[in-house]
C-alpha positions in Angstrom: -10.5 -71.0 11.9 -12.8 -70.2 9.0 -14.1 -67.2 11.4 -11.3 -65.7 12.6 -10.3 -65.4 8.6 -13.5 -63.8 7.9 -12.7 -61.4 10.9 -9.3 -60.5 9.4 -9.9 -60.2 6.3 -13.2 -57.9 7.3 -10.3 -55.3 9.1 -8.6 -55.6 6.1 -11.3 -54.1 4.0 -12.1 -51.8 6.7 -8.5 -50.6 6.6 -8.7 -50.1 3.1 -11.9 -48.3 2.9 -10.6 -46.1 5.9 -7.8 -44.6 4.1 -9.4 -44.8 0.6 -11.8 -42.1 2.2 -9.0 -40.3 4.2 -7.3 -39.6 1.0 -10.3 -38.4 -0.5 -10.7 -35.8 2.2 -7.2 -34.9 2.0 -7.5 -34.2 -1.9 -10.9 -32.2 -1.8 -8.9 -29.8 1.0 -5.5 -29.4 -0.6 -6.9 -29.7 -4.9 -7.4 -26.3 -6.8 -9.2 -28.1 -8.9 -11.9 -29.5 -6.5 -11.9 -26.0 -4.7 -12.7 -24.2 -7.3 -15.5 -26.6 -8.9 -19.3 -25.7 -8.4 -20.9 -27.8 -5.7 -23.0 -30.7 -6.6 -26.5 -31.5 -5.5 -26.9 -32.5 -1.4 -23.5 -30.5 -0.5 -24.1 -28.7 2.6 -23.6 -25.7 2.9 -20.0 -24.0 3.8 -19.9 -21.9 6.4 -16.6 -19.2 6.3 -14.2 -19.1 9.0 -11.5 -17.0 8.2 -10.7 -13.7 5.2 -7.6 -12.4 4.5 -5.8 -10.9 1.1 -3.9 -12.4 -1.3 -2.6 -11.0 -4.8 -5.1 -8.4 -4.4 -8.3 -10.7 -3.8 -9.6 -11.8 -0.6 -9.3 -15.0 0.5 -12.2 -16.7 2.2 -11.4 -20.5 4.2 -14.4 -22.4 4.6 -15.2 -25.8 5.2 -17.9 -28.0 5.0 -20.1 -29.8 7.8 -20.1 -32.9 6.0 -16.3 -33.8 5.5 -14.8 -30.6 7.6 -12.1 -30.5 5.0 -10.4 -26.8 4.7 -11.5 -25.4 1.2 -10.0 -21.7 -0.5 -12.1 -19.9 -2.5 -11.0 -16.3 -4.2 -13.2 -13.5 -3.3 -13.0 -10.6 -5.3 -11.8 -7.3 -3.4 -13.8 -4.4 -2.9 -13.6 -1.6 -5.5 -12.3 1.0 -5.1 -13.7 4.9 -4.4 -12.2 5.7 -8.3 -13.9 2.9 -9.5 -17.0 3.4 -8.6 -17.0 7.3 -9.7 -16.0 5.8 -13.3 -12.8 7.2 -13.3 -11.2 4.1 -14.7 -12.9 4.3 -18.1 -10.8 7.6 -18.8 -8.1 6.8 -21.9 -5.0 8.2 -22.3 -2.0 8.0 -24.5 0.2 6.5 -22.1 -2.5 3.6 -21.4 -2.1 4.3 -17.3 -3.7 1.8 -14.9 -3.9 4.4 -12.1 -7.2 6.1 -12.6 -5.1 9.3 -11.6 -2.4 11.0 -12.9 -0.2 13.8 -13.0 3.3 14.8 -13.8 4.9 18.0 -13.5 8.0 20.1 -13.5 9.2 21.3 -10.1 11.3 24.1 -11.0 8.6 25.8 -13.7 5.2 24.2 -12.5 4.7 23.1 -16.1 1.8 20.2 -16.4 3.4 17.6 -18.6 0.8 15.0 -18.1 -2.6 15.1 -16.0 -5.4 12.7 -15.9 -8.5 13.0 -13.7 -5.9 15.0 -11.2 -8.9 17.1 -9.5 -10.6 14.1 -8.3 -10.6 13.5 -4.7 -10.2 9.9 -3.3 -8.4 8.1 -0.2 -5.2 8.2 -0.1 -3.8 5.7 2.2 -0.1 5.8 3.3 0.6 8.6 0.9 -1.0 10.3 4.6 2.3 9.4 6.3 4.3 11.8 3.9 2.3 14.9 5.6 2.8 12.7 8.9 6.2 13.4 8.5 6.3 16.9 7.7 4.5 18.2 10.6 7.0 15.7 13.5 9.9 16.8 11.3 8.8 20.6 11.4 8.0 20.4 15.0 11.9 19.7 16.0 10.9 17.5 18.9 14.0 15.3 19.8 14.3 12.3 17.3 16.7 10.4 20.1 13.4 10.5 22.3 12.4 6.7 22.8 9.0 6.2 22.6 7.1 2.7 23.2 4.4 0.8 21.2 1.1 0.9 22.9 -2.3 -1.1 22.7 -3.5 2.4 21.2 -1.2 2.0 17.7 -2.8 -1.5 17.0 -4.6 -0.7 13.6 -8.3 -2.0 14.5 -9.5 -0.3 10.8 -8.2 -2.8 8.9 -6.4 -5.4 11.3 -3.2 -4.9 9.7 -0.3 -6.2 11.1 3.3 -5.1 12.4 6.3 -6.4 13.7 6.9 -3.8 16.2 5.1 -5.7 19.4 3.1 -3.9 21.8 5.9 -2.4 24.1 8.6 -2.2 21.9 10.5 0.6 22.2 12.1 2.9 19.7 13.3 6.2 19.0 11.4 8.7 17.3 13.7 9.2 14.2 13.6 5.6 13.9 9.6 5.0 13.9 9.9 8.1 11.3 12.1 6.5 9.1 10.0 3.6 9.7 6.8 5.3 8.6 8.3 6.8 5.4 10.5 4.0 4.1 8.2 0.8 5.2 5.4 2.5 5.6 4.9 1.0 9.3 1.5 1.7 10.5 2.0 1.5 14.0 5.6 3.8 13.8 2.8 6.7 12.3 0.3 6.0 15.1 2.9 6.8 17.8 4.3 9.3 16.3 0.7 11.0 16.5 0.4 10.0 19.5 3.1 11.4 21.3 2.9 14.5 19.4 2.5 17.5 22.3 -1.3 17.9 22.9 -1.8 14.0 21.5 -3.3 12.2 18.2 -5.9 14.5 18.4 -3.7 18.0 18.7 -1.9 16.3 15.7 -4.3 15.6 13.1 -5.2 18.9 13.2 -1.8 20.4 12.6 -2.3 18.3 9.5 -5.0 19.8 8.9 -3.7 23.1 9.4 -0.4 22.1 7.2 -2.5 21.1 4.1 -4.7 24.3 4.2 -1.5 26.3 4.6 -0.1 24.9 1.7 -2.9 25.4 -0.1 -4.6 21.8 -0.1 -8.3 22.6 -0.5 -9.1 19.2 -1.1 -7.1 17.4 1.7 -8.8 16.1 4.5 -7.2 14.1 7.5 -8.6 12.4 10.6 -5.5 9.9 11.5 -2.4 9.9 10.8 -1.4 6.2 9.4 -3.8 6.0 6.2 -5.6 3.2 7.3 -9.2 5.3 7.0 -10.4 5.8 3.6 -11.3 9.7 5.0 -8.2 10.4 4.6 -8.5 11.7 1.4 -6.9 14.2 -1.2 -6.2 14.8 -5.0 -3.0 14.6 -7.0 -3.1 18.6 -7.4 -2.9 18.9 -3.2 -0.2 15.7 -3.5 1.8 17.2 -5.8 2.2 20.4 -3.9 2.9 18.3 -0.9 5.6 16.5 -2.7 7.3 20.0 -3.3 7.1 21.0 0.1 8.5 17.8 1.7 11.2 17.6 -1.0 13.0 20.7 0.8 13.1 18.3 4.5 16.4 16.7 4.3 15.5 14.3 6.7 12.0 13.6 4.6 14.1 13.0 1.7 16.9 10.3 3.3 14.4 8.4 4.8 11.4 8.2 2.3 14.1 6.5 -0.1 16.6 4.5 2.5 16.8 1.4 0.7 16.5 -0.8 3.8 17.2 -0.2 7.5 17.6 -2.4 10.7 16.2 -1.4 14.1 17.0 -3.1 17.4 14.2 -4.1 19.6 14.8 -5.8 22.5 17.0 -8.5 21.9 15.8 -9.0 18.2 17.0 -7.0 14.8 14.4 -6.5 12.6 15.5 -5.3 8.8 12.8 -3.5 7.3 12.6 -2.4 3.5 11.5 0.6 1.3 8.0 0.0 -0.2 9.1 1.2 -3.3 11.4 -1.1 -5.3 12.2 1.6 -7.5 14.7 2.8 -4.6 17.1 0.3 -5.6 16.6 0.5 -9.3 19.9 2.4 -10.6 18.1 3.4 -14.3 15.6 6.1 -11.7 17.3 8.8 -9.8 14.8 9.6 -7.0 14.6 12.0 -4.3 11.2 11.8 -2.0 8.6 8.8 -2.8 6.1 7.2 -0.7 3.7 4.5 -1.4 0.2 3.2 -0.4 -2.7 1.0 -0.3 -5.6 0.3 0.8 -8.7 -1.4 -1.2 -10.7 1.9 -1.0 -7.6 3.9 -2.7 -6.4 1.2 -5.0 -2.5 1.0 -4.7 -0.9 4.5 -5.2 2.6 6.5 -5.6 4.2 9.8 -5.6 7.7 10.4 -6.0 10.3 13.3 -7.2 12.5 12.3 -9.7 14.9 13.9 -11.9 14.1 12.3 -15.6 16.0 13.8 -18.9 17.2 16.2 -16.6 14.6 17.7 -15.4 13.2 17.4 -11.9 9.5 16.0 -11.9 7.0 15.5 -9.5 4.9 12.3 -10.6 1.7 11.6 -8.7 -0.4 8.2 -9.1 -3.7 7.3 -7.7 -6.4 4.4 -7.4 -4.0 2.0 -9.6 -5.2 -1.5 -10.4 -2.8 -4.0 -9.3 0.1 -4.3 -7.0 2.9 -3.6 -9.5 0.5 -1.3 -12.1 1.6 2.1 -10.1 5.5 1.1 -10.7 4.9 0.4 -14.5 2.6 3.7 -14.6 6.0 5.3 -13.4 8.1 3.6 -15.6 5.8 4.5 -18.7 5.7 8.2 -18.1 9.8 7.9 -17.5 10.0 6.6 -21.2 7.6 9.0 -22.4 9.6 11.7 -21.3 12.8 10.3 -21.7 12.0 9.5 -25.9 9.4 13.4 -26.7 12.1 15.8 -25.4 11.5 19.1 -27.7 14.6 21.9 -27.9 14.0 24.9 -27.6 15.2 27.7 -30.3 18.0 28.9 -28.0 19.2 26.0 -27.3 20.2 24.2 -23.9 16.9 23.3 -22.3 14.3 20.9 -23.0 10.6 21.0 -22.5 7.7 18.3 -22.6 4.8 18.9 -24.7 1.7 19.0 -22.2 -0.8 16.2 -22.3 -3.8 15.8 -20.5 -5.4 12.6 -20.6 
């Protein structure tokens, strides 16, 4: 009797020990606290098994050989092609957190504001604006479906999409798509089956910018995904004039929100820019983009005080910075109006940062 007591009450301890260690486990995988804290002495080493982005850091997942328990650790992102030139130790008066800026009138070309605006850097997504020039200037039929291949899979920077591999849409639709949501694999078709293929198409890009007058533009896809892509907010700015006169560019670079039916699913899709839906701005072409070479960037017509402007932002440090960057300028403009002697217009002193 006195062993079969000892027995139990040896499980018992077991038991106790068991889960006392489980917990532990459980706590170093799940605690901030413990995730974040330096190793101590005879840790092995963690090996990384999976990196993704979050809030503008990368996210490494690791875990150790020891206890195997899951540990997050933050990763600072890449810099960007702005911050390495230096371009973020500029000042100016409007205390901008894009390292580029520039603000103009449409109607008399007048620089109201300009900071670093010759430099040349990626420019991510703000590549599907010129995307959508040349398939809207090329008239092909927008009711045209078209189907997602294996080839519009982004394998640059392993983004993802929710249009599946052999979905199939129209071509106005993976337009809108691209300008509005700024859907990677929408642009890809659409350079794809442009007459003559991707290749055919990126150089009517090409053509387009030097046309226009974009010495500094250079494309070699048409998503924004390559950090080749590249451009300054001079050549943006003129592009932003041009595609302001496409109707089409226009509707669906600021369409709040749209739904597309694929297959037997609807999918809602929303604009990039929350400033779309913001009833203080009054916008009529913007586009967005991002990628950890650029920094996060804008450009957008907008009438302010009256007055039609073409803002351009570039290589902006954080995800909402570009949308306050607007919103400063707005308010600059909006509160330094100065009359002229005759009366009824309004100009902006010019500032260059």
């Amino acid at each position: 009797m006195h062993r079969k007591s000892s027995l139990a009450m040896g499980k018992t301890i077991l038991n106790r020990i068991f889960h006392s260690v489980a917990l532990a486990v459980l706590v170093i995988g799940l605690s901030p606290a413990v995730a974040d804290a330096a190793p101590r002495k005879g840790t092995v080493a963690k090996k990384i098994v999976a990196k993704k982005t979050y809030a503008g850091k990368r996210v490494a997942k690791t875990f150790s050989a020891k206890s195997r328990a899951s540990v997050v650790r933050l990763v600072p992102a890449r810099p960007s092609y702005g911050q390495l030139a230096g371009l973020h130790s500029v000042q100016d008066q409007l205390d901008l957190k894009s390292s580029v800026a520039l603000v103009i009138d449409q109607d008399t070309r007048e620089v109201l504001f300009s900071k670093n605006d010759s430099a040349v850097l990626p420019i991510a997504s703000l590549t599907k604006l010129m995307t959508g020039l040349v398939v809207s200037e090329a008239k092909l039929p927008m009711e045209e479906m078209i189907a997602i291949t294996q080839d519009d899979v982004d394998t640059e920077k392993g983004s993802r999409s929710r249009l599946r591999v052999g979905a199939m849409l129209t071509r106005g639709e993976l337009l809108h798509l691209a300008l509005m949501s700024s859907e990677n694999r929408a642009a890809h078709a659409l350079g794809r089956t442009y007459p003559g293929g991707l290749g055919a198409f990126v150089s009517v890009m090409n053509a387009k910018a030097k046309m226009l007058g974009m010495k500094d533009t250079k494309y070699v896809e048409p998503t924004g995904l390559s950090s080749n892509n590249q451009s300054s907010a001079q050549d943006l700015a003129t592009l932003v004039n041009t595609a302001y006169n496409d109707p089409v560019l226009r509707e669906f670079s600021t369409s709040p929100g749209h739904q597309v039916e694929v297959g037997n699913r609807t999918l809602q899709f929303n604009n990039t820019n929350r400033l779309v839906k913001n009833p203080g701005w009054d916008i009529g072409l913007q586009k967005t983009g991002y990628i950890s070479e650029a920094g996060q960037c804008l450009v957008m017509q907008a009438k302010v005080a009256g007055r039609k402007l073409i803002m351009v932002f570039l290589d902006s440090a954080g995800k909402l910075s570009r949308i306050g960057d607007a919103e400063r300028v707005r308010r600059w403009v909006e509160s330094n109006p100065v009359t002229l002697p005759s009366g009824g217009n309004t100009v902006i002193r010019q500032v260059n940062g």
